[in-house]
C-alpha positions as CSV (number, residue, x, y, z in Angstrom):
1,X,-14.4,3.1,-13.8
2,X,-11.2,4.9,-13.9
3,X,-9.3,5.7,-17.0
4,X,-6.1,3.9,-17.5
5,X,-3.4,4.6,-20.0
6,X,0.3,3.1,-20.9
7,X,3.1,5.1,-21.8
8,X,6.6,4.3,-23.0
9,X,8.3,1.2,-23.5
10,X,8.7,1.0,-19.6
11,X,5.0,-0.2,-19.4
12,X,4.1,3.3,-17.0
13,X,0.3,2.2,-16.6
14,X,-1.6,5.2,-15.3
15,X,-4.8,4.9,-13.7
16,X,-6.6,8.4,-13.3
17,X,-9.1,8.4,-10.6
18,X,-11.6,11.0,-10.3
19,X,-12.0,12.5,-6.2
20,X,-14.5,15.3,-6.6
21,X,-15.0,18.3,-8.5
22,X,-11.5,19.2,-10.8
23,X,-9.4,16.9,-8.3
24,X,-7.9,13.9,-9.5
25,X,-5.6,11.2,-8.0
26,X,-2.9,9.3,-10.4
27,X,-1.9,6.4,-9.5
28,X,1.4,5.2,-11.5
29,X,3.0,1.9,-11.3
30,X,6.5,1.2,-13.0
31,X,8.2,-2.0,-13.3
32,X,11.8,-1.6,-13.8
33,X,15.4,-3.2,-13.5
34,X,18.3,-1.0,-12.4
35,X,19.0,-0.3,-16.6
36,X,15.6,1.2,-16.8
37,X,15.1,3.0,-14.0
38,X,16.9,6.7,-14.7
39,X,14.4,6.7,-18.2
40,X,11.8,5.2,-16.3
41,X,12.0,8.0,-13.4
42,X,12.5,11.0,-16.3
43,X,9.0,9.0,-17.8
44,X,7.1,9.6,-14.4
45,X,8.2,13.1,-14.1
46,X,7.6,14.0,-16.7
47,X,3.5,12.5,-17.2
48,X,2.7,13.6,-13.8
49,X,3.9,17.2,-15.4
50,X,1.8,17.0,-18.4
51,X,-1.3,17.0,-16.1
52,X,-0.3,19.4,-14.0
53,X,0.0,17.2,-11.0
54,X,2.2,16.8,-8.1
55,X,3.7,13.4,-6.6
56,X,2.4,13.6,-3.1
57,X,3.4,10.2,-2.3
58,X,6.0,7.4,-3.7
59,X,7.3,3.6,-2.9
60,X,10.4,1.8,-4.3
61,X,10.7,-1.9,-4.4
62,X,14.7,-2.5,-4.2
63,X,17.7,-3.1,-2.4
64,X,18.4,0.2,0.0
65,X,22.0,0.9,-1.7
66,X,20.4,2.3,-4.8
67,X,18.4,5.2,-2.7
68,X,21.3,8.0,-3.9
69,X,20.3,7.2,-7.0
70,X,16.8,7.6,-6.4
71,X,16.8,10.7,-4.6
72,X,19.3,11.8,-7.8
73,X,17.2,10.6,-11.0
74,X,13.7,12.0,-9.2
75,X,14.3,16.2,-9.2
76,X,12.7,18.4,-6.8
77,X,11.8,15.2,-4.7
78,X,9.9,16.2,-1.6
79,X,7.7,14.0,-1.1
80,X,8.2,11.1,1.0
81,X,10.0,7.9,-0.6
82,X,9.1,4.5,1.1
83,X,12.2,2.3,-0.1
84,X,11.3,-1.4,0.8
85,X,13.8,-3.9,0.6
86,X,11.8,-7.1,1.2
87,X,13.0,-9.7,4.1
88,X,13.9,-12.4,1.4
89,X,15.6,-9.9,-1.1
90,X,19.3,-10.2,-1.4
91,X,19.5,-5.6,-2.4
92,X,21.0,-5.8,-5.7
93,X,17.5,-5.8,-7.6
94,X,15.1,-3.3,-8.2
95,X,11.5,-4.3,-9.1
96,X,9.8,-1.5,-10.0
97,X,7.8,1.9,-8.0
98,X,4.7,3.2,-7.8
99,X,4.0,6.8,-7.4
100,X,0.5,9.0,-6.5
101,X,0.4,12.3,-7.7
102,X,-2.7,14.9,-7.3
103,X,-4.0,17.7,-9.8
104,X,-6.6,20.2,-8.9
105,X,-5.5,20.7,-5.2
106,X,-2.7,22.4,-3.2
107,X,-0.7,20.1,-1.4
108,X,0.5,20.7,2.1
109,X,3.2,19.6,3.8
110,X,3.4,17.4,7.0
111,X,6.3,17.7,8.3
112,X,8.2,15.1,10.9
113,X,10.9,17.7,12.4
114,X,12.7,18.9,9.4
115,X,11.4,15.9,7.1
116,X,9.0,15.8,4.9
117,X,6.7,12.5,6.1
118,X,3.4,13.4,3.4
119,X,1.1,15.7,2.6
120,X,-2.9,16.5,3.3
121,X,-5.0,18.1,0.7
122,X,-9.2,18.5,0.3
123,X,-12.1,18.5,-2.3
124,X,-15.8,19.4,-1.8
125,X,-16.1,16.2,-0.3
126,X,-13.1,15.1,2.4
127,X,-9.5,16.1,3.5
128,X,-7.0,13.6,2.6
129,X,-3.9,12.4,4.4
130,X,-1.2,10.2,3.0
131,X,2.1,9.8,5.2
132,X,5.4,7.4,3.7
133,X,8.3,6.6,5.0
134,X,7.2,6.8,9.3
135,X,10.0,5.2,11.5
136,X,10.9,5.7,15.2
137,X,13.2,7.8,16.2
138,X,15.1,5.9,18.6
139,X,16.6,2.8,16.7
140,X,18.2,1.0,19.9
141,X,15.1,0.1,20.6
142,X,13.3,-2.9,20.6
143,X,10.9,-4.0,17.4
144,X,7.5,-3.8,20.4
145,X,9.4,0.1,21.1
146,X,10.0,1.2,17.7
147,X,6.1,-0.3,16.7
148,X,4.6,1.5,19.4
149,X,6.2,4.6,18.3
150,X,5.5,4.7,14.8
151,X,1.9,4.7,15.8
152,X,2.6,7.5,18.3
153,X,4.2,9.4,14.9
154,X,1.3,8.6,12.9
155,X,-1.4,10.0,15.5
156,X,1.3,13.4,15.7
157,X,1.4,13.4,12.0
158,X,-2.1,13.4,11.9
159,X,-2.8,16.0,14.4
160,X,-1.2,18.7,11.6
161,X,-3.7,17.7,9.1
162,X,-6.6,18.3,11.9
163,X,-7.2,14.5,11.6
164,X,-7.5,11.6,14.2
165,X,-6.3,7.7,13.9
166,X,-10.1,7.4,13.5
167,X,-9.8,8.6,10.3
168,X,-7.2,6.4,8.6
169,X,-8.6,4.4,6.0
170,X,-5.2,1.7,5.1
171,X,-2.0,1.2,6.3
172,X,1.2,0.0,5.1
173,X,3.7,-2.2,7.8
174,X,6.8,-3.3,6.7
175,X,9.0,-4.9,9.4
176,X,12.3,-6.3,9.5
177,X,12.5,-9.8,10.1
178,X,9.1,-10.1,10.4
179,X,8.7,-13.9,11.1
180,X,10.8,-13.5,14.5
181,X,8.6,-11.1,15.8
182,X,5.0,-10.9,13.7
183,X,3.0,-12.1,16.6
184,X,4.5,-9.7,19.0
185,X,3.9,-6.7,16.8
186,X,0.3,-7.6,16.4
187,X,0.0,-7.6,20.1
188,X,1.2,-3.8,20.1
189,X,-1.0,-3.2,17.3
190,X,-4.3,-4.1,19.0
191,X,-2.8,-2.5,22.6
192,X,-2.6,1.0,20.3
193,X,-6.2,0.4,18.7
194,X,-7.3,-0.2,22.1
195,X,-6.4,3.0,23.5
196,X,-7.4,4.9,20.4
197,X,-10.7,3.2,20.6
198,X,-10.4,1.9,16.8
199,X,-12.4,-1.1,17.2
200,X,-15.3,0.9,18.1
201,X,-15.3,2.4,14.8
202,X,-13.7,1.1,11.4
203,X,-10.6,-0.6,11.6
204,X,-8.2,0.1,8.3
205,X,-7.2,-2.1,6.2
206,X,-3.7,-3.0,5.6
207,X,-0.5,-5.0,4.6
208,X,2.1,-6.4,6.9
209,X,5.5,-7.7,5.2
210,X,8.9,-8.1,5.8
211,X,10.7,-5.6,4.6
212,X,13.5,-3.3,5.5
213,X,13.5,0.4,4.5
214,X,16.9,2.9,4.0
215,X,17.6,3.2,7.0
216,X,17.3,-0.6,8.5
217,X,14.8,0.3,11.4
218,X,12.8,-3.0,12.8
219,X,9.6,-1.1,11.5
220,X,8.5,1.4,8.7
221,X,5.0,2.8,8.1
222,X,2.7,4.4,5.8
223,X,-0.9,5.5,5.4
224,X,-4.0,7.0,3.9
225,X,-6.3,8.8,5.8
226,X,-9.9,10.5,4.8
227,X,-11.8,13.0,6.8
228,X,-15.2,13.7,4.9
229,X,-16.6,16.9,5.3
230,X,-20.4,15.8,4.9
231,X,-22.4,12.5,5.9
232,X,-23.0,11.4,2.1
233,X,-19.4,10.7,1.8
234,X,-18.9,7.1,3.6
235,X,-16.2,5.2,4.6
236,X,-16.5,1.2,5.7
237,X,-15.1,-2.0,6.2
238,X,-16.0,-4.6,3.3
239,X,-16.2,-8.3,4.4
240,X,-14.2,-11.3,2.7
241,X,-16.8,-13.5,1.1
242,X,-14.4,-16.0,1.3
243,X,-12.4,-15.4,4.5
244,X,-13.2,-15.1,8.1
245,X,-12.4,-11.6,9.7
246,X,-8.6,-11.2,10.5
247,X,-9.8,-9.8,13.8
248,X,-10.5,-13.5,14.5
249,X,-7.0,-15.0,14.2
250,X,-5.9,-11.8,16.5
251,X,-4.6,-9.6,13.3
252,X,-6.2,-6.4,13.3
253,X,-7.3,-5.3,10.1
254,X,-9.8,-5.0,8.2
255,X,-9.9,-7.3,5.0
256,X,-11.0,-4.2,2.5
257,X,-12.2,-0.1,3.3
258,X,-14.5,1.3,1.0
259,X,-14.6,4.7,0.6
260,X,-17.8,6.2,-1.7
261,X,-16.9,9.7,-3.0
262,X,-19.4,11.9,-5.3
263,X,-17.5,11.1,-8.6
264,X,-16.0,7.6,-7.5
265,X,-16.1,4.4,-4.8
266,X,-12.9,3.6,-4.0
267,X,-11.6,-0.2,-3.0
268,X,-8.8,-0.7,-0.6
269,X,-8.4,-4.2,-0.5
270,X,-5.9,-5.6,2.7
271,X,-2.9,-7.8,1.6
272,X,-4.1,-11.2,0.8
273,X,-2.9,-14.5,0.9
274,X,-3.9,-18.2,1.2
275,X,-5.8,-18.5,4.3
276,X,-9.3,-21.0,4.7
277,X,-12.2,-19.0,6.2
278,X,-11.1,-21.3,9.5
279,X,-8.0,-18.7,9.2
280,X,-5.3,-22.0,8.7
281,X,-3.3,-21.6,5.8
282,X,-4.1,-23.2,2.4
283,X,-2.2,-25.1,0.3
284,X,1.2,-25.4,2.6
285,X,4.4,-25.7,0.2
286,X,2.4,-24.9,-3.2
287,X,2.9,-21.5,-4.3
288,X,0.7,-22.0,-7.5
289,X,-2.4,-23.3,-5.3
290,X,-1.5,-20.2,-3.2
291,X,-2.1,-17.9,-5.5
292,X,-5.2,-19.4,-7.2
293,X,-7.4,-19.5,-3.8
294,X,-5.7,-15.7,-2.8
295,X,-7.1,-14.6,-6.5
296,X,-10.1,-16.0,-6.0
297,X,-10.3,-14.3,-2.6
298,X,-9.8,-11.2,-3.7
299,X,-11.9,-11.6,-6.9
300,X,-14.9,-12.1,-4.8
301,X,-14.0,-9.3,-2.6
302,X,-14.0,-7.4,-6.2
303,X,-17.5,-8.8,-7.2
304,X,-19.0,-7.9,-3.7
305,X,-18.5,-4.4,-4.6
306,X,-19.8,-4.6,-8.7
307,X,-16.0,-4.6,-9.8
308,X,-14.1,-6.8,-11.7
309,X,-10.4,-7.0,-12.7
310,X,-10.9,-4.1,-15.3
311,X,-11.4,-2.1,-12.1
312,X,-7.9,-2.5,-10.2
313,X,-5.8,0.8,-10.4
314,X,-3.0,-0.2,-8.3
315,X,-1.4,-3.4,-6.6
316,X,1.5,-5.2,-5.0
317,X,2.6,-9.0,-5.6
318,X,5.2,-10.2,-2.3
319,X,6.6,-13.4,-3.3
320,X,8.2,-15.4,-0.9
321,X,10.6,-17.0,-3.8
322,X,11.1,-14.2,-6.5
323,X,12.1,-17.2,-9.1
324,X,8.3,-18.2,-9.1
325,X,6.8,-14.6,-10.0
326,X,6.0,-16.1,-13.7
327,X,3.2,-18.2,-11.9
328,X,1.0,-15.6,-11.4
329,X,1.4,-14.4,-15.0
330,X,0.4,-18.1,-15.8
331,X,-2.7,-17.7,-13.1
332,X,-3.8,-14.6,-15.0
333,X,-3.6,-15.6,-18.5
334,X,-5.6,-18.7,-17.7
335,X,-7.7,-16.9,-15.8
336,X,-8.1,-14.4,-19.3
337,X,-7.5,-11.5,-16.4
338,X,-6.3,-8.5,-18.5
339,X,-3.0,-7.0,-17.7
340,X,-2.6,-5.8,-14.1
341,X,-0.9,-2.0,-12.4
342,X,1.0,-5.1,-10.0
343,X,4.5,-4.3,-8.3
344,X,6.2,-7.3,-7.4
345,X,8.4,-7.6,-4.2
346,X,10.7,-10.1,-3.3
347,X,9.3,-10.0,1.0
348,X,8.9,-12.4,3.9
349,X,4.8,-12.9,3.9
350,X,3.5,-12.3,7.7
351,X,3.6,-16.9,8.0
352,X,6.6,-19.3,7.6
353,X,3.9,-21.2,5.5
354,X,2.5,-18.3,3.0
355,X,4.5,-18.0,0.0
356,X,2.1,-15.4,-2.0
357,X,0.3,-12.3,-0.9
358,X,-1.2,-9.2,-2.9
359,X,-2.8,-6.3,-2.1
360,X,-5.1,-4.6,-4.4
361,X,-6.9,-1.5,-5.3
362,X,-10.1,-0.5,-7.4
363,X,-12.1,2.2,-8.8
364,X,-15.6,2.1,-10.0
């Protein structure tokens, strides 16, 4: 299991997850309000400093007219910031960040023309890839154009880390006004995996919300990849005990990625939300029966892999209707589930009908 730590009176929880050898991966999640955020920021720096890491990788959950300050309270920043400000969010809150930062390996630099767009690093076991912030270039064009070409970016990106699309293990998708045009993006989606012959292999697993980043393009990307350098180290899709595939309702993910290194196994879980194995949504109109079955989902996905709740390291609650975020903490203290490195975002979930969604990771 990883070790996880709380610092400050910011609630910084800290999950330290061992990769191979002397590198380690911190994952840092920060809920905040605009008040808290500069000492919250100065907290961050400053842990990822006292273990001689580097932040290699960074999202924000907020309205896009507080980026200046970001970019301003973070120092030094160059690594790539995903800003999301969800679909349903009216940008004047902020609801927290969550940061990864690396110790024990040089970080190098992927650049998108003069941007930084992420970073790719190795142990003894793998190369790593993780890319924030990817947009098309072209912004006159259509939500299908822009799509297509943030995957085209990704597969560029990848090329500079000597890796392929093969090798990405979850991705992010946030799109504007994503209940206009879900369906259609999904059909671009499986067109690319097509032509990159995804299916044939392991298809990653992901999140799609609605969300806007700084610059208010109809799409905005970001992903992990893993290249293992030796056939011990494995990488696969994990089932939903409780769910049918999403390839099955035409969504083209994968509902978790595993990926087994020497000193850890790492669970991706996809974003998650109330959906009968049929693939129907559950519980239409009740948020608080939503996010029972969506736990329970993703508890059994947990168990499936000998975790538990003490395992998570990292996660992200999208609520349709930010007033009803307390139900979860209900859900969880009724549940006796022990406090939780959750983000929440105020986001359009990928159905008029879904209300809740989370996505999850562990470490055992």
């Amino acid at each position: 299991m990883s070790k996880k730590s709380t610092s400050g009176k910011e609630g910084l929880i800290i999950a330290e997850i061992p990769l191979a050898g002397k590198v380690t991966a911190y994952f840092i999640t920060a809920r905040m309000t605009e008040v808290d955020m500069p000492k919250a920021f100065e907290q961050i720096v400053a842990e990822v400093q006292k273990r001689n890491a580097q932040i290699a990788f960074q999202f924000f959950f907020g309205g896009r007219r507080f980026y200046p300050q970001i970019v301003s309270a973070m120092p030094q920043m160059d690594w790539p910031l995903t800003l999301l400000q969800g679909d349903a969010c009216n940008g004047e809150d902020i609801t927290g960040t969550q940061v990864i930062a690396i110790s024990g390996a040089a970080l190098h630099p992927i650049m998108d023309g003069e941007r930084k767009a992420g970073c790719w690093f190795e142990t003894s076991d793998a190369h790593y890839c993780l890319l924030g912030d990817l947009r098309a270039d072209d912004l006159s064009q259509s939500g299908e154009e822009q799509a297509y070409a943030v995957f085209e970016k990704m597969e560029s990106l990848l090329g500079q880390a000597d890796m392929l699309f093969t090798n990405v293990a979850r991705t992010w998708i946030y799109l504007k006004d994503l209940l206009t045009w879900y369906d259609e993006f999904n059909v671009v989606r499986t067109r690319f995996f097509n032509e990159r012959g995804i299916f044939g292999k392991m298809v990653p697993a992901s999140t799609g919300i609605g969300a806007g980043s700084a610059a208010g393009e109809m799409m905005v990307g970001a992903l992990l990849a893993v290249k293992p350098k030796h056939e011990k180290m494995k990488i696969c899709a994990v089932p939903s005990p409780l769910q049918c595939p999403a390839l099955d309702y035409k969504s083209s993910f994968s509902r978790a990625v595993e990926i087994k290194q020497a000193e850890s196994r790492l669970l991706l879980i996809s974003g998650t939300a109330s959906i009968e194995p049929s693939g129907a949504t559950a519980h239409i109109g009740d948020t608080k029966q939503q996010i029972t079955l969506t736990m329970e989902v993703v508890h059994e996905i947990l168990k499936s892999r000998e975790m538990d709740w003490m395992n998570v390291v990292r996660g992200i609650a999208y609520f349709k209707d930010i007033r009803e975020v307390a139900l979860l903490q209900e859900y969880c203290d009724q549940e006796h589930i022990p406090p939780l490195p959750i983000v929440v975002s105020h986001s359009d979930i990928c159905r008029h009908d879904l209300l809740f969604e989370i996505e999850l990771d562990a470490v055992n």
